[in-house]
N, CA and C atoms as a LAMMPS dump frame, in Angstrom:
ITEM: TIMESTEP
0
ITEM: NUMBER OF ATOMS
219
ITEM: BOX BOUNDS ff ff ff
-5.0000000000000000e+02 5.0000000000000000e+02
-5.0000000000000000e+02 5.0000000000000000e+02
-5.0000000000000000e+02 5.0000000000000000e+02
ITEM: ATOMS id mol type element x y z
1 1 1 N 15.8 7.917 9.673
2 1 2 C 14.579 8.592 10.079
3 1 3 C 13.38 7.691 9.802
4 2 1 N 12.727 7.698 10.602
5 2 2 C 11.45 6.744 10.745
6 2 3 C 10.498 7.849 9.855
7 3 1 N 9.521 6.531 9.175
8 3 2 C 8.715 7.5 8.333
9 3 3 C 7.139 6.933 8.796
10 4 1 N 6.444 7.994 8.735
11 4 2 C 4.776 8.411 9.617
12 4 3 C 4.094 8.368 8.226
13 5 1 N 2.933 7.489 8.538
14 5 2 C 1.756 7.213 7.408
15 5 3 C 0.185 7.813 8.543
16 6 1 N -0.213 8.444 8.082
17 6 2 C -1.594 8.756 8.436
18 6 3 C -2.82 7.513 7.88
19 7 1 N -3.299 6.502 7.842
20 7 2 C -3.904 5.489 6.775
21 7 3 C -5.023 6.308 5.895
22 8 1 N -5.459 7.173 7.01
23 8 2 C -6.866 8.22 6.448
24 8 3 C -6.335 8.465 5.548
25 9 1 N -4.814 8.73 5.082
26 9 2 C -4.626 10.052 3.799
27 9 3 C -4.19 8.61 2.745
28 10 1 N -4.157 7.439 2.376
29 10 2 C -3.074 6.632 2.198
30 10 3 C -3.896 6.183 0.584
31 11 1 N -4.814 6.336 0.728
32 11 2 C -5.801 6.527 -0.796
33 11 3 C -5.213 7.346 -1.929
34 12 1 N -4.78 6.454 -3.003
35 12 2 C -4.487 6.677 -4.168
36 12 3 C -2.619 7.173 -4.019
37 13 1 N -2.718 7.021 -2.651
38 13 2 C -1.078 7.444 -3.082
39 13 3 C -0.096 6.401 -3.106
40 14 1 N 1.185 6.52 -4.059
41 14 2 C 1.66 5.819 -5.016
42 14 3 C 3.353 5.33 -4.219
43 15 1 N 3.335 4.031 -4.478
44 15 2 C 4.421 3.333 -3.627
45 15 3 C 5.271 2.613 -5.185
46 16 1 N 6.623 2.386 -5.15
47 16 2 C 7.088 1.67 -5.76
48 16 3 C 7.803 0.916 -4.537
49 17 1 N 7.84 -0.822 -5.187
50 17 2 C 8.625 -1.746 -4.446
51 17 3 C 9.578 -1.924 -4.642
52 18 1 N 10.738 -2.199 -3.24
53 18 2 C 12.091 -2.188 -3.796
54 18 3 C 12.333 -3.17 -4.854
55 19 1 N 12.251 -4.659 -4.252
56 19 2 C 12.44 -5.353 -5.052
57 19 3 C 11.292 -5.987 -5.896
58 20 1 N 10.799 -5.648 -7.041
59 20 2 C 9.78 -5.615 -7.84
60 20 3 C 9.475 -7.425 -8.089
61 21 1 N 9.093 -8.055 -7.671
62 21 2 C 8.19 -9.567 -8.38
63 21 3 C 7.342 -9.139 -9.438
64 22 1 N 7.174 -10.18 -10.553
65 22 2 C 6.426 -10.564 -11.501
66 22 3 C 6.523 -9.191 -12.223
67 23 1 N 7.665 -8.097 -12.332
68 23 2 C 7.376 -6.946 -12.96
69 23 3 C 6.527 -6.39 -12.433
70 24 1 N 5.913 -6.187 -11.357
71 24 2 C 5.161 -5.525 -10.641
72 24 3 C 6.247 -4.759 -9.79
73 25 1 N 6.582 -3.276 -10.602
74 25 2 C 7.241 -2.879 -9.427
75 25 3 C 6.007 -1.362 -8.944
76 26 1 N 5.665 -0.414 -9.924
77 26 2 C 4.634 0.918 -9.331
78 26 3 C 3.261 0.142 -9.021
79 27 1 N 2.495 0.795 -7.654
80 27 2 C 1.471 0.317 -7.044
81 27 3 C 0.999 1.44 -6.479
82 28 1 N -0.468 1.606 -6.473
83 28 2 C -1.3 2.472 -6.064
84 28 3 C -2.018 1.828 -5.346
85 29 1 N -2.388 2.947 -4.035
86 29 2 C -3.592 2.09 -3.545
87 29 3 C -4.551 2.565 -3.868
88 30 1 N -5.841 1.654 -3.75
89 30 2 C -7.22 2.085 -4.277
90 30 3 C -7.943 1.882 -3.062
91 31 1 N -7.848 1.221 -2.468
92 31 2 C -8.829 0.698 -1.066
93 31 3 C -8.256 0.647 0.277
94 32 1 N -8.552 1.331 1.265
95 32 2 C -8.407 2.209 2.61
96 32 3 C -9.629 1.226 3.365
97 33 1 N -8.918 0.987 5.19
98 33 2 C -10.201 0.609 5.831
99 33 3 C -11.22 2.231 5.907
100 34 1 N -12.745 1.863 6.031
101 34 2 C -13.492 3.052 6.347
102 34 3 C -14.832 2.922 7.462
103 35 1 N -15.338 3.185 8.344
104 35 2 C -16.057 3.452 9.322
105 35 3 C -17.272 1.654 8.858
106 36 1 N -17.024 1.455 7.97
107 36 2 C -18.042 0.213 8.273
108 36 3 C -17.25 -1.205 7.774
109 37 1 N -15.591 -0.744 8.255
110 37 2 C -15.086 -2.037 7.674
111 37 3 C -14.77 -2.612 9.073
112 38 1 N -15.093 -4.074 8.706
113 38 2 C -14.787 -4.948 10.314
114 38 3 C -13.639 -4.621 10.824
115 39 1 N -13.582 -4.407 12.075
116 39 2 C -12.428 -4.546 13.209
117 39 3 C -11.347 -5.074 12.536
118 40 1 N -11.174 -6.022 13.012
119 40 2 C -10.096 -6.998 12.165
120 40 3 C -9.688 -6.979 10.468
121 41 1 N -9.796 -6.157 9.73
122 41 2 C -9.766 -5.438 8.972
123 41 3 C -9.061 -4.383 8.666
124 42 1 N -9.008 -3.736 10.07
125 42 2 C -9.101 -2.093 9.596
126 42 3 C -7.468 -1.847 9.689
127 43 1 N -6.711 -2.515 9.548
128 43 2 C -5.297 -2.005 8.946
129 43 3 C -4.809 -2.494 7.523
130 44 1 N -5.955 -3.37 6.871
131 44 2 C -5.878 -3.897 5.564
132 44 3 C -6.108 -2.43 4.818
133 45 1 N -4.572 -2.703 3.407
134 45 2 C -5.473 -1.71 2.243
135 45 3 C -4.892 -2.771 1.055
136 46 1 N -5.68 -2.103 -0.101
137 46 2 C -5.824 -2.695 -1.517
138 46 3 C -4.355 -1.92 -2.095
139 47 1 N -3.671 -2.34 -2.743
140 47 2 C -2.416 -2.373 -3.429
141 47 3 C -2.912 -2.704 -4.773
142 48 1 N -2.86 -2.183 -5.892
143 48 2 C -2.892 -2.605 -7.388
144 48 3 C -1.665 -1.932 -7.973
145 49 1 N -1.485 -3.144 -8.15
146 49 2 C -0.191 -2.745 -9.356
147 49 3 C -0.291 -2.07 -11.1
148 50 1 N 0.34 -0.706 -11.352
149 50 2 C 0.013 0.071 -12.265
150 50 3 C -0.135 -1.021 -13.241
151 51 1 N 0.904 -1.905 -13.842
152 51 2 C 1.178 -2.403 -15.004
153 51 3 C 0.018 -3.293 -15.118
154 52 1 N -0.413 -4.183 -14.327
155 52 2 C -0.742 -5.646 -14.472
156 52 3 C -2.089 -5.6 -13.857
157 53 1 N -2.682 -4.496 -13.239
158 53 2 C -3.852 -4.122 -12.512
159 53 3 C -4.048 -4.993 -10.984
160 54 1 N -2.991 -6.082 -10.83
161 54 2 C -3.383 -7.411 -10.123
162 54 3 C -3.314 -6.7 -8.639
163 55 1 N -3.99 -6.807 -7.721
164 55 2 C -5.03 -6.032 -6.634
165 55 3 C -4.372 -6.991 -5.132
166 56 1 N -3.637 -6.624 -4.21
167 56 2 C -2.999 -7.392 -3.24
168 56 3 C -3.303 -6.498 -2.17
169 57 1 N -3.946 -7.279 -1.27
170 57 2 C -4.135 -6.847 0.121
171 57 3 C -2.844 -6.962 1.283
172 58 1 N -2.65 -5.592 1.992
173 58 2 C -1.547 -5.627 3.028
174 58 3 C -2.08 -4.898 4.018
175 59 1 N -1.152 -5.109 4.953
176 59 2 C -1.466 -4.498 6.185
177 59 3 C -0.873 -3.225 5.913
178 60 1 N -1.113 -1.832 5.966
179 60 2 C -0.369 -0.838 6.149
180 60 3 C 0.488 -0.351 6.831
181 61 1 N 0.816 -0.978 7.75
182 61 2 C 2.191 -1.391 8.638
183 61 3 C 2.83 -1.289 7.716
184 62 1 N 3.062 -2.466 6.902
185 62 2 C 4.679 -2.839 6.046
186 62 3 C 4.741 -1.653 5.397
187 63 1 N 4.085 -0.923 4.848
188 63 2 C 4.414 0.258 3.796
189 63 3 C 5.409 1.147 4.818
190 64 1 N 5.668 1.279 5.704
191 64 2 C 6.81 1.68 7.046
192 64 3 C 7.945 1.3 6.81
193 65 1 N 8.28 -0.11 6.015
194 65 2 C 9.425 -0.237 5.95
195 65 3 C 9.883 -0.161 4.349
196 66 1 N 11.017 0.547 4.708
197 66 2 C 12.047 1.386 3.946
198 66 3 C 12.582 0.438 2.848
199 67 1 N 13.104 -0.901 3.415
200 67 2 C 13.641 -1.611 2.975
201 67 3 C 12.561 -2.218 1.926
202 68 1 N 11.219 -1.982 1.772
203 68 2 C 10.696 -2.907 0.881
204 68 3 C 9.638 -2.209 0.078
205 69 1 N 9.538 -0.842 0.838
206 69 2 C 8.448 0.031 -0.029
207 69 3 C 9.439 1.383 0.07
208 70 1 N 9.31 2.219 -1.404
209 70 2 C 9.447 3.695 -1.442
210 70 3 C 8.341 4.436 -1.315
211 71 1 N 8.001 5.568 -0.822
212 71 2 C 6.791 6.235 -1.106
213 71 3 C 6.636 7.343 -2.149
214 72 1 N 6.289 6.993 -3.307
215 72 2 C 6.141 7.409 -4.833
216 72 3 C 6.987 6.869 -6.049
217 73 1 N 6.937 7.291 -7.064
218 73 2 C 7.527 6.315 -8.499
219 73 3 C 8.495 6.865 -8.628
């Protein structure tokens, strides 16, 4: 089953990665595109990792796939 992300709702809610790097495996997002973020932009969000705070920008696309994101801890 294919899984549906709304990006509007995608603020603060909580992804663990399958395969965890640097011990970074729980990640929240903190930062969503919003009405004055550039074009080219606007499928970027902010990823911070619970443990380590360290802040990684993705496209919200990939959070779609199964194989590399869960959606919650």
């Amino acid at each position: 089953m294919s899984r549906q992300l709304n990006p509007k709702k995608l603020l603060l809610s909580k992804w663990t990665a399958v395969s965890p790097q640097h011990k970074e495996k729980h990640f929240l997002i903190v930062q969503i595109p919003n009405d004055s973020t550039p074009l080219i932009d606007k499928d970027m969000v902010v990823l911070e990792a619970v443990m380590t705070k360290k802040q990684y920008r993705i496209d919200w696309h990939t959070l779609l796939d199964e194989a590399v994101w869960q959606q919650g801890w």
